[in-house]
N, C-alpha and C positions, 0 to 999 in steps of 0.2 A: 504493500500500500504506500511503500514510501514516492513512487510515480504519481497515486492518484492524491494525495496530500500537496505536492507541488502545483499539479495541473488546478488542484482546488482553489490554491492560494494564487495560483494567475490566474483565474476567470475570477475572483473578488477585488482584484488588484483593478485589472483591466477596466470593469464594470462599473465600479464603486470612487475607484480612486483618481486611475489616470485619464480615465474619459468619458465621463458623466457629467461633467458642467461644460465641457467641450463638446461634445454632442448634444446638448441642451443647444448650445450657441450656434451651430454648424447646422444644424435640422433645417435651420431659417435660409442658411447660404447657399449648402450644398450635400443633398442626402448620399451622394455616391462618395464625396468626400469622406463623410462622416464615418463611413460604413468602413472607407479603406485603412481611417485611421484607426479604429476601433482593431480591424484585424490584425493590420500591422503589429500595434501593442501589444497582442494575446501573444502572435506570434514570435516575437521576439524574446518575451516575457516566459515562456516556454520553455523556449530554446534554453537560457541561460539556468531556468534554474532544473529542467532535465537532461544539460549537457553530459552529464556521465551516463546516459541508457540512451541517446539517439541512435544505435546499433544495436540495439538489443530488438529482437523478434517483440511486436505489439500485438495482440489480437482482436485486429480493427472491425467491432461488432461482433465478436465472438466467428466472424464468416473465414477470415483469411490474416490470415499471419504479413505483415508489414513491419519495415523499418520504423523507428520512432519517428523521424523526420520526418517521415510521409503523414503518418499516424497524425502529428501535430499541425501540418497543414489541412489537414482534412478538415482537425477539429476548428482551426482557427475559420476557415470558412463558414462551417455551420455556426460557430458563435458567431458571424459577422449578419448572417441573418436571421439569426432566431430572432433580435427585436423586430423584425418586422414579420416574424410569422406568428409568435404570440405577442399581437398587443391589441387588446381589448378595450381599452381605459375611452372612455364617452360613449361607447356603443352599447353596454349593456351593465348591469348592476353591480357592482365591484369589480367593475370592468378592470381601473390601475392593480389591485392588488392582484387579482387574475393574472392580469401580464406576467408582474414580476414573481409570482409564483412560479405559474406554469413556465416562463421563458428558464427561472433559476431551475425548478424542477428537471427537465427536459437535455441542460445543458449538466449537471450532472449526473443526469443517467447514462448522457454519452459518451462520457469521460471514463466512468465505472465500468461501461461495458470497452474500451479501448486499452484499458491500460495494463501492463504486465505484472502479473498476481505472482511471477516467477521472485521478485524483487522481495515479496514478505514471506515465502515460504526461507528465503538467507537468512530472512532478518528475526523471524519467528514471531514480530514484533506490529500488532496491527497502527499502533502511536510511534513508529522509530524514531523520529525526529525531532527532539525538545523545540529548537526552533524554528521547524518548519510549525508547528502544535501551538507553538505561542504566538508567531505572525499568524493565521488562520486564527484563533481566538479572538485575538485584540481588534484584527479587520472585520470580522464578525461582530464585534461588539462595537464598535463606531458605527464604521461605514452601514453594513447592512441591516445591523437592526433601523438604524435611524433610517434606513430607505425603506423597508418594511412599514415601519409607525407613520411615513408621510404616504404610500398608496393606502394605506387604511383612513385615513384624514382624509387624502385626497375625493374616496368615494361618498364619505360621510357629510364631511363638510365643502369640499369643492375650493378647497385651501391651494393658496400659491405654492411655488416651490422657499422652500427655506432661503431666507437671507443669510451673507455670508456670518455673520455672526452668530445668528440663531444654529445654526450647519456647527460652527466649530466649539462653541460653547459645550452644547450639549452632548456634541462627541469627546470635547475635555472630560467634562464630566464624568461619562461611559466608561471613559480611556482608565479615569485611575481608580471610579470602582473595581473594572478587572485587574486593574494590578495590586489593589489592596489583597485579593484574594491569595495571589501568589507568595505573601510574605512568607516567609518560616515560622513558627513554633504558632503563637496564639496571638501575638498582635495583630492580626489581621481584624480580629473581632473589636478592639475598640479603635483603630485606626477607622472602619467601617460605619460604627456607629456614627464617630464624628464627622465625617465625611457626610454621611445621610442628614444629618442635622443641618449640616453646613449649606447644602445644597438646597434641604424643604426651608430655609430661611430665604436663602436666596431667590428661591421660588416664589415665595410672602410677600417680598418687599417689591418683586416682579423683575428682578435681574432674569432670571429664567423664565421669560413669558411664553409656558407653555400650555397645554390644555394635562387636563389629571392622567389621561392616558399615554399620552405622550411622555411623562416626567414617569409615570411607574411603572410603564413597563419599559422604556427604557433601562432602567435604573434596577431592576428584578434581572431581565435580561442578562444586563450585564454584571451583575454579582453570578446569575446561570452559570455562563458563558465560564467565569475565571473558575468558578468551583471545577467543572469539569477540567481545566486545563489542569488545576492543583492537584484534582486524582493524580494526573499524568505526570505531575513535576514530585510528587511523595510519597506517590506508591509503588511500588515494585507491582509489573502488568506480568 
């Protein structure tokens, strides 16, 4: 699994980080741009962090045995248009959350079924990678929940896209609930507390002007999110 851990944390990366306010801004200009730049980054993104198994036999849909390199253009294509084969969002009733479900759903099933399972029967280890485990968390706990809680908004209330400060605030926030979780021994629980405090004040006085859901499950989410990365970083799997 240490291939589909990689390939996981570049479809978050791609999606979430490097070209999501850029294709936001590009849609307007030019859709075939948008679309090349979106691949280009999976693919290259890929590339470097699967550079040791690009020769190792993949089994691309479980149909036919392929080199990685192939294997990751293929998938880079299909990411470049799943947004346009799952996007639902004004056409029917949770239509945004739909998209980005089914689009996130869809593009990791194809990743699951591509990638060499030869890699964890070495490693014995379904988590091998402390870092690769902890980038995948922390991007999961910013970026995607916070994209998750604004198509839910989106269908509910028909709310803009986040302002850039609203966007990084609230991923601050996310960011060092999950790293509270990863401390050693037991400070993490009142490191936590105060933190929680810190933030529903800030919320009070409307530093955080969010709506209740937005702020708690964010903020649940991302204590989730660190708990399960902390099995990984002090227990023995």
């Amino acid at each position: 699994m240490i291939v589909f851990w990689r390939l996981f944390l570049t479809y978050f990366l791609t999606d979430f980080i490097f070209c999501f306010e850029s294709a936001e801004n590009l849609r307007a200009q030019n859709q075939i741009k948008r679309i090349l730049v979106h691949g280009c980054v999976f693919f290259v993104l890929a590339l470097l962090l699967c550079y040791r198994y690009l020769t190792m036999p993949w089994p691309f849909l479980e149909l036919v045995d392929l080199p990685g390199w192939v294997v990751i253009i293929l998938l880079s294509l299909f990411h470049m248009f799943s947004a346009r084969l799952f996007n639902f969002g004004g056409r029917m009733k949770y239509g945004y959350f739909l998209s980005f479900f089914s689009k996130t759903f869809a593009n990791m099933l194809f990743l699951f079924l591509c990638v060499p399972f030869r890699v964890l029967y070495e490693t014995g280890n379904f988590f091998a990678e402390h870092w690769i485990i902890f980038c995948v968390g922390l991007v999961l706990a910013t970026r995607v929940v916070g994209q998750g809680i604004f198509t839910i908004e989106q269908d509910r209330y028909g709310r803009d896209y986040p302002t850039f400060d609203e966007q990084w605030m609230l991923m601050t926030a996310r960011a060092i609930f999950f790293l509270i979780m990863l401390l050693p021994g037991w400070r993490w629980i009142v490191l936590l507390l105060v933190w929680c405090g810190a933030c529903i004040y800030a919320r009070k006085i409307r530093l955080l002007d969010v709506t209740n859901f937005a702020f708690y499950m964010g903020m649940f989410s991302a204590i989730f999110l660190g708990f399960l990365v902390r099995l990984r970083f002090y227990l023995v799997w």
